[in-house]
C-alpha positions as CSV (number, residue, x, y, z in Angstrom):
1,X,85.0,102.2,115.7
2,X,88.5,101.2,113.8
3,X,91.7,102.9,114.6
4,X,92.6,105.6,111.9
5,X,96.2,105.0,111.0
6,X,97.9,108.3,111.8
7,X,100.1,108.0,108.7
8,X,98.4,106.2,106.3
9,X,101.1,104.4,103.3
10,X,100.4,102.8,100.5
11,X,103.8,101.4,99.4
12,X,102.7,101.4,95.8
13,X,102.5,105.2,95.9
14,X,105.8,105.6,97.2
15,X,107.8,105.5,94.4
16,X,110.1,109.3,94.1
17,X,108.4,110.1,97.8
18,X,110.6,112.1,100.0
19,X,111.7,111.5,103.3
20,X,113.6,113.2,106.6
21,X,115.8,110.5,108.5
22,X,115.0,111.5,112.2
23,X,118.7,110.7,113.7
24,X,121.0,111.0,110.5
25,X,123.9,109.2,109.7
26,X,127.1,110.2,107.6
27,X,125.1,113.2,106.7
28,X,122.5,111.5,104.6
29,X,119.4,112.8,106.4
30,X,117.4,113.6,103.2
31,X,116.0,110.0,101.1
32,X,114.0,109.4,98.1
33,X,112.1,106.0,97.6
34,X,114.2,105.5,94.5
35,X,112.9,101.3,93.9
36,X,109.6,99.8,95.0
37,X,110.6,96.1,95.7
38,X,108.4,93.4,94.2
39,X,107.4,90.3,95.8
40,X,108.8,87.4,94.0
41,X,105.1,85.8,93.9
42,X,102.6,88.4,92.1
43,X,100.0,87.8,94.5
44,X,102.5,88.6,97.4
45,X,102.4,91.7,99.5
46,X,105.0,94.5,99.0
47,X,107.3,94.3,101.7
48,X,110.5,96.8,101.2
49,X,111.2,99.8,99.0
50,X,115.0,101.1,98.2
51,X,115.6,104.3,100.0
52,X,118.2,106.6,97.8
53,X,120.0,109.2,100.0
54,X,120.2,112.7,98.4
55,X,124.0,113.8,99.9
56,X,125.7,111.1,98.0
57,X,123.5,108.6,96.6
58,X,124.0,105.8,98.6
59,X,121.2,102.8,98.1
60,X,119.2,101.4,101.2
61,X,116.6,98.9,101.8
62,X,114.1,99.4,104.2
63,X,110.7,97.4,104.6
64,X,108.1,100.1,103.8
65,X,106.2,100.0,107.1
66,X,109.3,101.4,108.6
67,X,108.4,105.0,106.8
68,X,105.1,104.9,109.1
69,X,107.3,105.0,112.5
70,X,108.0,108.6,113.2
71,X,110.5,108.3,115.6
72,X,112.9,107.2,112.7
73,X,111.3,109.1,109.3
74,X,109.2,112.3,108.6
75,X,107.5,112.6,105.5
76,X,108.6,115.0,103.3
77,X,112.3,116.9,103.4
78,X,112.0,118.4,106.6
């Protein structure tokens, strides 16, 4: 029987999804997937998304799969 992935992601349905960092930093704890980053190949797999922070806008890059670890991001503004 397959594993079910507890949090299943599709990164391109991530686009304007929110997110709770777990252990914020210079108060941005709240993040919206502001960019879904394309491969440079079509056929290429998505690999990283821009995370936008809601306190004062500030632009990161993550790779996606990072949203699926739940010691470091909750879905949703928590």
């Amino acid at each position: 029987m397959p594993s079910k992935d507890q949090n299943p992601l599709n990164p391109k349905k991530l686009l304007l999804s929110k997110w709770t960092a777990v252990k914020p930093t210079h108060k941005q704890k709240h993040f919206l997937v502001s960019k879904i980053i394309l491969p440079e190949l079509p056929e290429g797999a998505i690999e990283f998304v821009e995370l936008e922070a809601v306190f004062n806008k500030a632009v990161r890059t993550i790779p996606w799969r990072d949203l699926k670890n739940s010691a470091i991001w909750l879905q949703g503004w928590v």
